[in-house]
C-alpha positions as CSV (number, residue, x, y, z in Angstrom):
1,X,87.0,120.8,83.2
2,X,90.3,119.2,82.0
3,X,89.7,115.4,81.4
4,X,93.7,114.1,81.5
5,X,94.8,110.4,80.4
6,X,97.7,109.9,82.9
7,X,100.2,107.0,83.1
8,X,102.4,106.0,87.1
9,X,105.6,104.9,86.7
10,X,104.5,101.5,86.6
11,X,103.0,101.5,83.5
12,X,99.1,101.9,85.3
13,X,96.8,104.0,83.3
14,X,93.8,105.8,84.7
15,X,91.9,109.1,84.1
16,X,92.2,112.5,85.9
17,X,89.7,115.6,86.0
18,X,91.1,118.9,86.5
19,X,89.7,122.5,86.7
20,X,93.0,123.3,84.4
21,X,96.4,122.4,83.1
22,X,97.8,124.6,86.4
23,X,95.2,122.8,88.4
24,X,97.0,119.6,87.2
25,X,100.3,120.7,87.4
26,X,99.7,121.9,90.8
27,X,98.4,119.1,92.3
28,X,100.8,117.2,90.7
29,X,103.7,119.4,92.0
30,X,102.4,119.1,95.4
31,X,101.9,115.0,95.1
32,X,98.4,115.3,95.5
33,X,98.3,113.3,92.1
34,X,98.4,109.6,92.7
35,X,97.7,106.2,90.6
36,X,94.8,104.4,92.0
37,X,96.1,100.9,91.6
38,X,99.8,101.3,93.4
39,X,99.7,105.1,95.1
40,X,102.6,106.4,93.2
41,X,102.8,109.8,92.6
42,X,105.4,110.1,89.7
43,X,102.8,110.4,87.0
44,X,102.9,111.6,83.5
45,X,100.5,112.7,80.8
46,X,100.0,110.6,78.2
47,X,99.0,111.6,74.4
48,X,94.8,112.1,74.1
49,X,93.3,112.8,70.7
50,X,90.8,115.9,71.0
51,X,86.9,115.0,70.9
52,X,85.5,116.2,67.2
53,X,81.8,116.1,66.7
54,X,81.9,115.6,62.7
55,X,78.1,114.6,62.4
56,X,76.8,111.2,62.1
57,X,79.3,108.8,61.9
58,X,78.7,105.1,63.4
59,X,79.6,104.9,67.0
60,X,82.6,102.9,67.6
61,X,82.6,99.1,69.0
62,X,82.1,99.4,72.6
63,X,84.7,98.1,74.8
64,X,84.7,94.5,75.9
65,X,83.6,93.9,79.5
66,X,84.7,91.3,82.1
67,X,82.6,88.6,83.1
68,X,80.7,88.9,86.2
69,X,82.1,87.1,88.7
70,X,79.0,85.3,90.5
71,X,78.0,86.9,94.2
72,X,79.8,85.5,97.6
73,X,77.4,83.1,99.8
74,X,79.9,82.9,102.7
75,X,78.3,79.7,103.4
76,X,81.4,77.9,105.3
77,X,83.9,78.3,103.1
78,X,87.3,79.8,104.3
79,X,88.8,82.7,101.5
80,X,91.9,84.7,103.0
81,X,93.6,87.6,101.8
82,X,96.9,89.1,102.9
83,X,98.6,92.1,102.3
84,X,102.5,91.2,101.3
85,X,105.4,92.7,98.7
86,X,104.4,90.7,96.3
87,X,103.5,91.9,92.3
88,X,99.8,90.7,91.7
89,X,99.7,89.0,88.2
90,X,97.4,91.7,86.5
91,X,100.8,94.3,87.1
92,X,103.4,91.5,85.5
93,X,100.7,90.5,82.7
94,X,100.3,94.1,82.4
95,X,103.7,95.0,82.2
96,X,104.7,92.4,79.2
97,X,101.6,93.5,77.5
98,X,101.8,97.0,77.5
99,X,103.8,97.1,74.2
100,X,101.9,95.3,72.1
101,X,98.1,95.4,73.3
102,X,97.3,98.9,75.5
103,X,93.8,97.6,75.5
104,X,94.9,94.4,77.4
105,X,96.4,96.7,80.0
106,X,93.3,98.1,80.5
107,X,91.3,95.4,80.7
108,X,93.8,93.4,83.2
109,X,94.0,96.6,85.5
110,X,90.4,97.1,85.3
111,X,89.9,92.9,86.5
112,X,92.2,93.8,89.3
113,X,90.6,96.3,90.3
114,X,87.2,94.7,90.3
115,X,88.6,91.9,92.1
116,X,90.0,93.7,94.9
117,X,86.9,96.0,95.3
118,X,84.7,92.4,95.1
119,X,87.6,90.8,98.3
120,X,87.0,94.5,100.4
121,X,83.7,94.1,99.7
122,X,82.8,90.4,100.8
123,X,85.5,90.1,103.7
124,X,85.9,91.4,107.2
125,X,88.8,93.6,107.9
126,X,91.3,91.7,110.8
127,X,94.3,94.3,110.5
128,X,97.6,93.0,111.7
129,X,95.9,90.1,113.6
130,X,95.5,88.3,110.4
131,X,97.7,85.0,110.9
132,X,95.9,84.9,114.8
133,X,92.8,85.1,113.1
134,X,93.4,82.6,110.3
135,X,94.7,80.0,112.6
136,X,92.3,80.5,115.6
137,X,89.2,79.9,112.4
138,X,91.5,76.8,110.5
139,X,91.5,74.7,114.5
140,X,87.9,75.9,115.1
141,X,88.3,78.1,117.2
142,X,86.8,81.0,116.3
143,X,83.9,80.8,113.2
144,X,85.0,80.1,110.1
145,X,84.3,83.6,108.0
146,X,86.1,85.6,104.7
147,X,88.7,87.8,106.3
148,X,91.9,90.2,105.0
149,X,94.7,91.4,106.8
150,X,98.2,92.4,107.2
151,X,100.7,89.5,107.2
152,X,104.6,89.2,106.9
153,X,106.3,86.9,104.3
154,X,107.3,84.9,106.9
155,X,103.2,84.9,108.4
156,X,102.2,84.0,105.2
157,X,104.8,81.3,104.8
158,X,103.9,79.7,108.1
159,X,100.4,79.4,107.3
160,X,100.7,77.9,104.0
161,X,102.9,75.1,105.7
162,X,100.1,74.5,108.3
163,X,98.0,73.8,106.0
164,X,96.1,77.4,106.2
165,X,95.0,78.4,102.7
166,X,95.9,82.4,102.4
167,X,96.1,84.3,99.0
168,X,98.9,87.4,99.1
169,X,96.9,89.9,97.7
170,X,98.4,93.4,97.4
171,X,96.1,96.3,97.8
172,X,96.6,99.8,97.0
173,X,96.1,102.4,100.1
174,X,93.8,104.3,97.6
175,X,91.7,101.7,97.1
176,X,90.6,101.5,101.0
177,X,89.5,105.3,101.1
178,X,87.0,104.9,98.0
179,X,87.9,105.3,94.4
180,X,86.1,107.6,92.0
């Protein structure tokens, strides 16, 4: 098994397992390889140092984990998400930190990631009927629940200026089929 660090051509990092290096390059060929956090499939290899076992050395300082974000209650409150063009801040606080911290872009992607896995997890799925749905629950009538959707620029727009409080959240394809 060939464990691969791999970068997209946005700058996202993320792990790939391979039976080979032709396995890889096959897959990769065939643009079966993908980044998890924005789909695209011109990826590169990136630089890994090979795993030596030298005997007992002190294990290195663990990575720093993201705090928990505390559990939904859904108890009557309204939270929106849309699907639109537009970057999420983890990729453009990613992006200007990718030359000075690579840690930081990990740990921003990875809090994206968790946060759009917590929204699919904790809202109901309304498709393209989004802005129907949103309105029909903000003039009561339809129950007021979390939902996420499709939505233009324009959708979005409209609802913000009627007072309908919706968060453009972009979510990668991948993301809806289950990740590994």
């Amino acid at each position: 098994m060939k464990v691969l660090n791999l970068q997209c051509a946005g700058m996202h990092t993320f792990e790939g397992w391979f039976g080979s290096e032709e396995d890889y390059q096959s897959q990769r060929d065939r643009g079966l390889v993908a980044c998890p956090m924005c789909a695209n499939t011109e990826v590169r290899k990136l630089p890994s140092a090979p795993r030596l076992n030298l005997g007992a050395v002190d294990p290195r300082p663990s990575k720093p984990t993201a705090r928990e974000e505390p559990s939904a209650s859904g108890s009557g409150s309204l939270s929106t998400a849309v699907n639109s063009p537009v970057a999420p801040p983890a990729e453009v606080v990613a992006s200007s930190l990718s030359q000075v911290h690579p840690e930081a872009v990990e740990m921003v992607q990875e809090a994206w990631m968790k946060m759009v896995k917590h929204v699919i997890a904790n809202t109901e799925d309304v498709g393209q009927n989004f802005a129907d749905e949103a309105r029909k629950m903000h003039y009561g009538e339809s129950e007021e629940r979390n939902i996420r959707g499709q939505a233009s620029m324009e959708e979005t727009q409209d609802l913000l200026e009627e007072g309908i409080e919706v968060l453009p959240l972009p979510m990668p394809e991948s993301i809806k089929s289950g990740l590994q």
